[in-house]
Every structure is written in structure tokens, then in C-alpha cells.
C-alpha positions in Angstrom: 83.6 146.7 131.6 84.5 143.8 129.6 86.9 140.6 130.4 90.3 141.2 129.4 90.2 138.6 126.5 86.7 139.6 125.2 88.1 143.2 124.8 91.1 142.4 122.9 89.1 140.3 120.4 87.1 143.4 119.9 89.3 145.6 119.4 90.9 142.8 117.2 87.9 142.7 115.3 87.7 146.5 114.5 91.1 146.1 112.7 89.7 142.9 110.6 87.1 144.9 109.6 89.3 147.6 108.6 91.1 145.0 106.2 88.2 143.7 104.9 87.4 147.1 104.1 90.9 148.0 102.5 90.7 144.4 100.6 87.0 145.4 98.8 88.2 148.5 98.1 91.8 147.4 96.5 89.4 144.5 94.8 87.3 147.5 93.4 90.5 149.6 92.2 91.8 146.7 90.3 88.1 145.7 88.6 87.7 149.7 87.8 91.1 149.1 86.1 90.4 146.4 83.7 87.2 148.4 82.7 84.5 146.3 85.0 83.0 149.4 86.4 79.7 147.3 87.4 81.9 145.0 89.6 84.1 147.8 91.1 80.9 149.4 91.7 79.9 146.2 94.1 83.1 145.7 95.8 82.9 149.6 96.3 79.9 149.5 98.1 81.3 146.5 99.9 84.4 148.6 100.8 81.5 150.9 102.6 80.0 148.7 104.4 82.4 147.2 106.3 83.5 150.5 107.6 80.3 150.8 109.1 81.4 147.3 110.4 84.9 148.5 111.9 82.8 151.2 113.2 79.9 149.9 114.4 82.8 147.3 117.1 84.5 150.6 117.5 81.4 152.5 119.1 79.8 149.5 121.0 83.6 149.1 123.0 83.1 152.2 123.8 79.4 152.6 124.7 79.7 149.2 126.6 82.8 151.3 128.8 85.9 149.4 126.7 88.8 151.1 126.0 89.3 151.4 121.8 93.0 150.3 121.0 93.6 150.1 117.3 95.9 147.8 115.6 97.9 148.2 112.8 95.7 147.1 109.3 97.9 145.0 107.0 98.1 146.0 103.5 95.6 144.0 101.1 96.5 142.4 97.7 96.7 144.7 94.9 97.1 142.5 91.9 94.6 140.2 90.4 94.7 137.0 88.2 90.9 137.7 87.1 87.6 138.6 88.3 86.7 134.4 89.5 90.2 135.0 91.6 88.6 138.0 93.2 85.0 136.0 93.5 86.9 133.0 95.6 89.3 135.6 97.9 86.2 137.2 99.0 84.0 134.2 99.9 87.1 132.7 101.4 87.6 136.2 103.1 84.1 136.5 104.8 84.4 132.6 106.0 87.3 133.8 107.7 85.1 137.1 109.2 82.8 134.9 110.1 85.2 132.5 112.3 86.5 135.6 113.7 82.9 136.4 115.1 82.3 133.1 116.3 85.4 133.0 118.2 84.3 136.7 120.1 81.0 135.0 120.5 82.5 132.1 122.3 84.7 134.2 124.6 81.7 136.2 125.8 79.7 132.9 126.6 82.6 131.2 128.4 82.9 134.9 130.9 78.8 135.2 130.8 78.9 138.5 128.7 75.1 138.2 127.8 75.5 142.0 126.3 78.2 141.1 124.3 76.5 137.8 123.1 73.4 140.2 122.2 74.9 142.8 120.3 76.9 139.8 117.8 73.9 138.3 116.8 73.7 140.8 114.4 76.8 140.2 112.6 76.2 136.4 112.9 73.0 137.2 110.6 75.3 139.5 108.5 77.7 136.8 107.6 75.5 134.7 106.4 74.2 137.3 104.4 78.0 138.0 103.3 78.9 134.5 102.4 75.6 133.9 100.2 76.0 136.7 98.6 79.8 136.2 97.9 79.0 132.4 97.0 76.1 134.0 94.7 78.2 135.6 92.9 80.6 133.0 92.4 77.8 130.9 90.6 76.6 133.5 88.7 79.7 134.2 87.1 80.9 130.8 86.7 77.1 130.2 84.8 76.8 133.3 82.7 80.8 135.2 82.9 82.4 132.8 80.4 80.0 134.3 77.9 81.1 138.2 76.8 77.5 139.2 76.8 76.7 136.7 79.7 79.8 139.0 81.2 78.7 142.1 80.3 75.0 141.7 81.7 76.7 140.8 85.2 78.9 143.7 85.1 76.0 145.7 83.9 73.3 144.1 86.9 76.6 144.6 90.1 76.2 148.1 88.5 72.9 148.9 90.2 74.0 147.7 93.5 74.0 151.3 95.9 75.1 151.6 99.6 73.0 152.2 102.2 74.5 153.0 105.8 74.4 150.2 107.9 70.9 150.5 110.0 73.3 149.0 113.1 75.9 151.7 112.7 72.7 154.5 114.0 71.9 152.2 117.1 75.6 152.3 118.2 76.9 155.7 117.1 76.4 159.0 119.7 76.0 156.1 122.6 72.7 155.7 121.4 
């Protein structure tokens, strides 16, 4: 059983990571548009793994005997000024994630919810993960993206990134 509040910012949480699924998706749809295939490609694979996010909250409320109540996901942005725009909404996007984590974290700790605590520390590792990479790939493009070919070679290299699932998403699926 969880405490009251600890649950709610759970369940919270499974929605946020539904956005942040819907907004690297709609980032991807709109890259794929203007013909950057290699950067669509990344914010695809980006879209996929914060599904396994949303999913991996949804199974641990559940495995940890929490009742799942889904919220409604807002609608992301659809339109784009340029690729940098879509660079600084994402960094400023998982620095937001990340608050949102800490602020779960916290509750636990203030009701003793060591299990809670635990199974975070994961995601605590995966935003920082998430902001370098976003904060990567904001200096890479303002280095090399102002260049067509320096462009093109970025587009080309975000081409090769592939998804994987989520190793976490095993451990907390089929109450394993």
C-alpha cells in the first residue's frame, strides 16, 4: 500500500510520461516533415522510450499494491520554429521530468517509503542521462548545424540512433 500523496504523484507521473511521450513523438512528426529524417528518427526513438517510462510507474503501482488511475494527457505542440526550438523544448522538457521525480522522491522520504525511494533511483540516473543527452545535442547543433553539410552529418549520425526496450520495463512488467 502506498500513502495517499505518494500514490497520486505516481499515478501523476505515469501521465507526464505519457506527454513526454506524445511531445517526442509530435517533435518527430514535424522533423520527418521538413525532411530531417535522422532527427525524427531520434525523437522517435525518444517517443519509445518514455512509453516504457509511463509503463514501467504504471506496473510498479501496481506490483507495489497501488491502484492505477490515469489522467487525462494534454495535447503537445505541433508546430515548430526550427530544429534549435525543438533542441531547447526538450532539454527544458526533461528538467521539468526531472523535478517531477524529485518531488515523488521527496514525498516517499517524508512517509518512510524506502521501496518507493528504491525503485526512483533509477529514473534519477535516467534523467541525467536525459538532460546530457538533450544538452548534447543542443551543442552539437549549435557547433556544426549552422553549416549545411555540418547539418546534414548531424541529421545523418541521429540517424543511427535505434531503440532498445527499457531493461527496467522487464524487471517491472508480469509482477516480476
Amino acid at each position: 500500500m502506498f500513502d495517499e500523496k505518494v500514490e497520486q504523484l505516481l499515478n501523476e507521473q505515469v501521465v507526464a510520461e505519457m506527454y513526454s511521450a506524445n511531445l517526442y513523438l509530435s517533435m518527430s512528426a514535424w522533423l520527418r516533415d521538413k525532411n530531417y529524417d535522422g532527427y525524427a528518427n531520434w525523437f522517435y526513438v525518444q517517443y519509445k522510450e518514455e512509453m516504457d517510462h509511463a509503463l514501467i510507474f504504471y506496473n510498479y503501482i501496481l506490483n507495489a499494491g497501488g491502484q492505477v488511475k490515469l489522467g487525462q494527457v494534454d495535447r503537445p505542440p505541433v508546430d515548430f520554429k526550427d530544429i534549435r526550438e525543438i533542441l531547447d523544448k526538450s532539454l527544458q522538457h526533461e528538467r521539468m521530468v526531472t523535478g517531477l521525480i524529485y518531488k515523488i522522491n521527496a514525498a516517499a522520504l517524508q512517509v518512510n517509503d524506502f521501496k518507493t525511494v528504491q525503485f526512483l533511483d533509477w529514473f534519477i540516473k535516467e534523467q541525467v542521462e536525459e538532460e546530457d543527452n538533450a544538452s548534447t545535442n543542443i551543442g552539437r547543433y549549435d557547433n556544426f548545424g549552422g553549416d549545411p553539410k555540418g547539418l546534414l552529418s548531424l541529421d545523418q549520425e541521429m540517424q543511427t540512433r535505434t531503440y532498445a526496450q527499457t531493461a527496467q520495463l522487464a524487471v517491472y512488467e508480469g509482477g516480476q
